[in-house]
N, C-alpha and C positions, 0 to 999 in steps of 0.2 A: 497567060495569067502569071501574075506575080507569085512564086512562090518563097512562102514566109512560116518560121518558127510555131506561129499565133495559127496558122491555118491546120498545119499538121498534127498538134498536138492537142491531148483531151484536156482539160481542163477540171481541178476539183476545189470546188466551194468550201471553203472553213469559215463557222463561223464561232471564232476562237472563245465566249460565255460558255458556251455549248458542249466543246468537240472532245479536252484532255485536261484533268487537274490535277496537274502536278506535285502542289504543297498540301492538298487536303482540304483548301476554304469553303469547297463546292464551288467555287468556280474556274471554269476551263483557262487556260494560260498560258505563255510562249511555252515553257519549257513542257509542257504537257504536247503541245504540237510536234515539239524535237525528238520526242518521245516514241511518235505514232510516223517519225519519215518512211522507217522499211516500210513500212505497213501501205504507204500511198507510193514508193516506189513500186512494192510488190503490184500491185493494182495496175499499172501501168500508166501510170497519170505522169504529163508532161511540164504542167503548170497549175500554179495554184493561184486562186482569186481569195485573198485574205480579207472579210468583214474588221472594219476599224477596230486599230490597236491602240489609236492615240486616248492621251487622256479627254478623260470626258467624266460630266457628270451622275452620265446615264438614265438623262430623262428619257433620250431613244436609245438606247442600250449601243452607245460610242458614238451614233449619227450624229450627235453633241456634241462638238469637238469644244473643248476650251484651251488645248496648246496642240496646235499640229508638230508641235518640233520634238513632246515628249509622247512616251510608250503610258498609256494607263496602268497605275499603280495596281492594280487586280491582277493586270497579265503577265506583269515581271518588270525589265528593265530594259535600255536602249544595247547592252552587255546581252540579254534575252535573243533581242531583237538581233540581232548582230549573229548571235549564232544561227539562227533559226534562216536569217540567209545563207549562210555558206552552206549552213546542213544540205538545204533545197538545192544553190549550186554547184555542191560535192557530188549529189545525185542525177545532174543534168536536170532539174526541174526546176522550171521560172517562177519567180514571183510577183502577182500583179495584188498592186493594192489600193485599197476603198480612197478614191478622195472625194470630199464632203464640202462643196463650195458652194451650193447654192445657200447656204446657212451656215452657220456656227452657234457654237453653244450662245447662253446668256451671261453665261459663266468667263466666257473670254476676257480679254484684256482688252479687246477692241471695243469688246459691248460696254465694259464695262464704263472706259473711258466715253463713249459716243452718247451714256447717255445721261451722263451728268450735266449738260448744257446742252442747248444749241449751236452755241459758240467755238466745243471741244472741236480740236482737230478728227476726230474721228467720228463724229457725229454722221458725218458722210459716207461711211464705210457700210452704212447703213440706210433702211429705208424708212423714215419717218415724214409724218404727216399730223397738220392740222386736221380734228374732226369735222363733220360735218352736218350742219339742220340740229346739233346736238348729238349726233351718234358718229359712230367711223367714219371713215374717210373714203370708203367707197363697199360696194356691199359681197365684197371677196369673203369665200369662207376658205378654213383651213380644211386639209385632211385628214387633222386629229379635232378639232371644237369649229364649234359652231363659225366663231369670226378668226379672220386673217389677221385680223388687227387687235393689238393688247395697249391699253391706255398706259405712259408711267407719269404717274404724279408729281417726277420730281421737275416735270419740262411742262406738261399737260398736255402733251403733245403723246401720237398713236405711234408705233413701229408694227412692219408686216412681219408674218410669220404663217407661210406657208403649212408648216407642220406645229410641233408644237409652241407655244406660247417661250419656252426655254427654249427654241429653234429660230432666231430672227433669221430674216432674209440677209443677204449682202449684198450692198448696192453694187452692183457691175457698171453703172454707168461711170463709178469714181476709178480715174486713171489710177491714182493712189494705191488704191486697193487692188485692182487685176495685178499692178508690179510686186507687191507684198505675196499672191498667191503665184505668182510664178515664180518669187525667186525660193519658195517653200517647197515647192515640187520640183525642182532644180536639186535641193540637198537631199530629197530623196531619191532622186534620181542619182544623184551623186555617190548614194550611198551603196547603188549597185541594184536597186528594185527594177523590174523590168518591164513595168505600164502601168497602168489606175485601169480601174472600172470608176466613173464618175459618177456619184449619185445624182440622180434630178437631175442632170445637166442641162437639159433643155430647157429648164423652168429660169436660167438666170440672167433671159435678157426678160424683162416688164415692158407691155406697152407705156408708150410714152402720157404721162399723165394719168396712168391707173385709172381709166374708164371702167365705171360699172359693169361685171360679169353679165352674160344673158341666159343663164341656165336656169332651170328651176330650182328655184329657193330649198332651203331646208328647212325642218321644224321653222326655226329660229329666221328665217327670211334674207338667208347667205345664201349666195350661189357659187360652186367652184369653179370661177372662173378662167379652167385652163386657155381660153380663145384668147386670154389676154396676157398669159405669161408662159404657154408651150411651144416651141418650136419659131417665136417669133423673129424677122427679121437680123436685128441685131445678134443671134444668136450667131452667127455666121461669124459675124468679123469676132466677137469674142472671141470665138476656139481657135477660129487662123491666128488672130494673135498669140492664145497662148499655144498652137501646136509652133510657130513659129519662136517662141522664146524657151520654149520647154522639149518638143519633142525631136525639132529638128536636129538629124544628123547622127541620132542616139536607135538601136533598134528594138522598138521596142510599143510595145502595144496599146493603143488608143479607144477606151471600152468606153460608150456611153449610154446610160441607164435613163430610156425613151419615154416615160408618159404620157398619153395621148398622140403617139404618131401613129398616121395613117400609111399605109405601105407607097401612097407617093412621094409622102414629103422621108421615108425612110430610104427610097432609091435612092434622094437627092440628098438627103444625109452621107450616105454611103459610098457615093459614087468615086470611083477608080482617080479618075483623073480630080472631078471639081468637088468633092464630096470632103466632109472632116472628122469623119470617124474610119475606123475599122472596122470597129463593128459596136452593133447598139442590141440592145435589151429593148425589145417589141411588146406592148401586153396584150394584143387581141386573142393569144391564145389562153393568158390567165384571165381573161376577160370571158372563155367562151359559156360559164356557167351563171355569171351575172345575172340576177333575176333584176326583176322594177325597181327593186328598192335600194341596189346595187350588191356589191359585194355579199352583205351578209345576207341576203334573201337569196341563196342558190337555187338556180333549179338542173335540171337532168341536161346534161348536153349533147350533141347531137353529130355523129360521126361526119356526115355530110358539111357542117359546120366546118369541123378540124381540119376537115380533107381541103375545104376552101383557104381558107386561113394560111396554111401549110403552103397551099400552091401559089398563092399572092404573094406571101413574102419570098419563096423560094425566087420567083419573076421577077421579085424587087430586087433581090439580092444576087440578079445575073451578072450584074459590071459593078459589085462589090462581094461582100463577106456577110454571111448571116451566123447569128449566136442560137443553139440546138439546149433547149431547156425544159424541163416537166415542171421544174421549183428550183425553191430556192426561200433564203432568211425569211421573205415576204409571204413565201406559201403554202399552204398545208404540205402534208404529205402524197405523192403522186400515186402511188399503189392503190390508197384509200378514197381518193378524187378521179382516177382515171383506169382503173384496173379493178380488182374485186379481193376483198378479203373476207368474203362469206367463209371459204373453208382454208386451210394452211398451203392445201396442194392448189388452188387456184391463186392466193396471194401470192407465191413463190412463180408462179408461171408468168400471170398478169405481168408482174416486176420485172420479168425477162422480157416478155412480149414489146412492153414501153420502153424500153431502153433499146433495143433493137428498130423498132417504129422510129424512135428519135435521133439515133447516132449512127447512122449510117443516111440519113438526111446532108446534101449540101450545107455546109458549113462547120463551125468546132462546137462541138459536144462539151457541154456543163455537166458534171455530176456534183448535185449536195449533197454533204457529207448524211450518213446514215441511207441516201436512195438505192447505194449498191450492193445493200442489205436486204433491201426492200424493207426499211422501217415503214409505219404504220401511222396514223393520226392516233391523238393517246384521247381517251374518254375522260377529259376531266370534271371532276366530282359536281363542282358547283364554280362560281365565281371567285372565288377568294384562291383558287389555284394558277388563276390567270396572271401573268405579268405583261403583258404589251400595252402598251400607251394606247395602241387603236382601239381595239379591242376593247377595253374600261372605257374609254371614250364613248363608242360607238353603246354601249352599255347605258353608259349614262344618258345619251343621246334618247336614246329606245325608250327609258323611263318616263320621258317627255312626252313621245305620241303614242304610247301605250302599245310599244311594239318587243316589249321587252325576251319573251317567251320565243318570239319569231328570230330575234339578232344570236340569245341563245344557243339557237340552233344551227345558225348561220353561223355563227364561232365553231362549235364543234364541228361542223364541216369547212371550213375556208379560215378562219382564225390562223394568224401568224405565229402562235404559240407550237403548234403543230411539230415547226421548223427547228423549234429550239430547245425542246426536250433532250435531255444529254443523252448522246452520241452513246449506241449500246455497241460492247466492248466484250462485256462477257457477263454471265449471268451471277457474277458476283453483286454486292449490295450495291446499289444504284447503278445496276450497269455496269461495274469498275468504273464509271466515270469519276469517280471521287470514291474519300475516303471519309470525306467529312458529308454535311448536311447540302444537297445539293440545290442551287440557288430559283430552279424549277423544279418543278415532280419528273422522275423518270416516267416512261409508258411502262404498264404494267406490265407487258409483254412481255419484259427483256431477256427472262431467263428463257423464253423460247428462240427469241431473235436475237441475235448478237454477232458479232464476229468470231469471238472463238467457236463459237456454233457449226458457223459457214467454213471456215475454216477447214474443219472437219467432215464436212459433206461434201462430195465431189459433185454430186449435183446442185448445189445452192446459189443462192443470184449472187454472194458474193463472187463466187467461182466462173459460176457463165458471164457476168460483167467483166475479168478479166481474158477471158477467151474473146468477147467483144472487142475489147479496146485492143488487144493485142491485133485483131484483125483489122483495126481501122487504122493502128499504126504502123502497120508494116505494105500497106493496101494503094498507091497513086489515086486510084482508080475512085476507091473510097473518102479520099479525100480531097480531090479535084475532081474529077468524073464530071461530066453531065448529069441534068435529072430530068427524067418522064416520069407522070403520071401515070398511072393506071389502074383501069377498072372504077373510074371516078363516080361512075352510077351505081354499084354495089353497095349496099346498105350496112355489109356487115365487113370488110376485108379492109386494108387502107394497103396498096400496093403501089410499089415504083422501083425506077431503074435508073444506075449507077454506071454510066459509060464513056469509055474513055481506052482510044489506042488498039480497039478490038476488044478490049476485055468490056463485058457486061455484069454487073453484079442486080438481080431481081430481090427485092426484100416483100413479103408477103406475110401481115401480120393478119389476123384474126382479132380483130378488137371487141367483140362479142362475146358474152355471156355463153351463146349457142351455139353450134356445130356448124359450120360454113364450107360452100359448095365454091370451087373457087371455077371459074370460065373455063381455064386452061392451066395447065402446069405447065411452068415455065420451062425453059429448053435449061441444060447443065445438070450440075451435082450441087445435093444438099451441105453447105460448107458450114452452115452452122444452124441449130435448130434448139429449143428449148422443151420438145417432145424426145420419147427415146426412138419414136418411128417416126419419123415424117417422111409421107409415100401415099399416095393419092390424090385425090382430088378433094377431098372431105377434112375439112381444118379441123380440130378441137377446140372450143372457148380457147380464148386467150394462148391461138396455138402462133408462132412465129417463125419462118424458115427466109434463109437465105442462099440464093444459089446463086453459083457463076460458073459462067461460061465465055 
């Protein structure tokens, strides 16, 4: 196996709104990230995955881009930015950063020119279409409104738009345009960043001719046509071209952010030799709560599920790389969706329990920022504290078929709001995240949960997630290793083995509420545990032990 930078090292999510507010506006900033480096050296973290810094107008809070070449006026300057790499490269920790090509702002230059005529040179840079029967041009919905498609008056003619309506698509089939975005990702590359996570990326080759989705309609009688613009053919020669003009010869790391892939078409995403990623972002496991209605109808999920989940993609990802994640920008908080915060002593364990469950798994470990805290989902008041585009959407959506009280609820449990609550620091006024008014609510929690807090406790998840990571970066075994399953029939344990060269590493979590009888104790010594005894056969809720031998 090829060993690489991107395999051995943990990885931590910023999502820079959020994370550090440096000048006081309430919102977070380069120089507020410059600010918190010990603090993510101390942690043991190897590389960072940076959420969009470019300008934008923040319909999807940066997914917007309207100048890839500048820094967003909110978060500082390209002077900002410039520091904030060496800071990272002073400390040996890599930079990977968001690029956003299935779309661009409406706000761009290209849009703006593209959609003054049909005749503009850039008209093409884009995806526009004649209506049709008198309505759109085919019956694609987005995954913020109802239609894919936004009429503009000045042509009378539709453009797509995947996401928001201020999100148009970019046509990948215009030669034009793929050499404009490689030679953009070239000067970042240039400028010493060291990989992208790509959003959507699979969504940017379209069947040819935009045939009718075949999914069930929404309210509104759109269907989200992923079968006709996920993982499709052309998807293939797109990325070899641009890994060929952009990545080739450079070391440096190739993330793409999956949507509807199945773990077969993910092997052959991945694969060693024919494959064109490094690694991708899967969501059958943010998927695993999904009730009927989707997302925001959650229901209770089910261990036996996770254990399946877990072992397909691990099989998938045996002649590549898999990416190790609870959340992230898109998803609630994981303690609170996946662990228990009935009382302080089980949310503190739980958050230990899941991050060991996760990161001692085949492949590189994601932490988002505030999970090594074990932050919390925040209870907010009512609707008017919300800020995500989905979320209001899916809102408004609800209004329509009377399902208003149920999406609600599905927001306080699964809402991407969750994610972006600022980053508790200490239990000074909002966190310390700011000094000013801060651009979300903090969780009211903060003065209990915080870093200075953790800090301070020798027992707290910030502390045992450092003893974690310390042990997966110093670990072969942990990081390359083989993986077994085991105990796959057990209703309450999620157990596996880490082997490689003689050394075996057993992880044995307790993902239950209730006290768990394990088969057998494993052979070796307890190396790391989030109990102050672990010793029997008899787990605790949310008890966690790792042993080797």
């Amino acid at each position: 196996m090829k060993q690489t930078w991107w395999k051995e090292r943990v990885f931590y999510q910023i999502y820079p709104r959020s994370f550090m507010d440096a000048n006081g506006d309430g919102i977070g900033d380069l120089r507020g990230i410059i600010e918190k480096l010990d603090y993510l050296k101390s942690l043991g973290i190897g590389a960072i995955w940076l959420c969009p810094v470019y300008d934008s107008p923040n319909d999807d809070n940066g997914y917007d881009i309207r100048d890839y070449g500048k820094i967003m006026a909110e978060f500082g300057t390209m002077a900002d930015f410039d520091a904030l790499l060496e800071g990272l490269h002073t400390r040996d920790i890599k930079l990977v950063m968001d690029l956003v090509v299935n779309h661009s702002s409406d706000e761009h230059a290209w849009f703006k020119a593209s959609r003054k005529s049909k005749l503009n040179p850039y008209r093409d840079y884009y995806i526009w279409r004649d209506g049709k029967d008198g309505s759109t041009p085919n019956n694609w919905a987005s995954f913020f409104s109802p239609s894919a498609w936004k009429k503009d008056e000045t042509t009378g003619q539709y453009y797509l738009h995947l996401f928001s309506e201020k999100q148009p698509d970019l046509n990948w089939e215009n030669p034009a345009l793929r050499q404009e975005v490689y030679a953009m990702v070239n000067r970042w590359f240039d400028k010493g960043v060291d990989g992208f996570r790509m959003d959507v990326i699979n969504c940017i080759a379209k069947d040819e001719g935009l045939p009718d989705g075949t999914g069930a309609p929404n309210a509104a009688g759109y269907s989200l046509a992923f079968e006709r613009f996920a993982n499709r053919p052309k998807l293939y020669d797109y990325l070899r071209e641009l890994k060929a003009n952009c990545y080739a010869g450079r070391d440096c790391l190739c993330l793409g952010e999956t949507p509807f892939t199945t773990p077969e078409e993910g092997a052959k995403l991945l694969d060693d030799e024919t494959g064109i990623f490094d690694m991708i972002f899967p969501f059958d496991l943010m998927e695993i709560d999904d009730g009927p209605y989707g997302k925001y109808d959650p229901v209770p999920w089910k261990l036996s599920r996770f254990k399946q989940i877990v072992n397909i993609w691990q099989s998938a990802t045996e002649h590549g790389w898999g990416s190790l994640f609870w959340s992230n920008h898109d998803q609630s908080r994981a303690v609170s969706r996946f662990g228990c915060t009935d009382t302080e002593e089980l949310r503190v364990r739980s958050a230990k329990m899941l991050a060991v469950a996760m990161h001692l798994l085949r492949g590189t470990p994601f932490v988002y920022q505030g999970e090594e805290l074990g932050m919390t989902n925040t209870a907010f008041p009512d609707e008017s504290a919300i800020r995500d585009i989905e979320g209001i959407n899916a809102l408004n959506e609800a209004r329509i078929t009377g399902r208003t009280e149920s999406v609600w609820r599905g927001i306080l449990h699964k809402g991407r709001d969750h994610a972006r609550t600022p980053m508790q620091w200490s239990a000074e006024q909002h966190a310390g995240f700011t000094t000013g008014e801060p651009w979300i609510m903090a969780n009211p929690n903060y003065p209990a949960i915080n870093a200075a807090a953790d800090e301070n406790d020798a027992d707290s998840v910030l502390n045992f997630y450092r003893k974690l990571i310390q042990l997966r970066n110093t670990d072969k075994t942990l990081q390359y290793g083989s993986y077994r399953t085991l105990w796959t029939e057990h209703e309450q344990i999620f157990a596996y083995e880490r082997t490689q060269d003689g050394e075996t590493y057993t992880i044995v979590c307790n993902m239950s509420g209730k006290t768990a009888e394990m088969p057998t104790i494993p052979d070796g010594t307890v190396v790391l545990c989030n109990m102050p005894d672990c010793a029997g056969m008899t787990m605790q809720p949310y008890e966690a032990r790792v042993y080797k031998r």
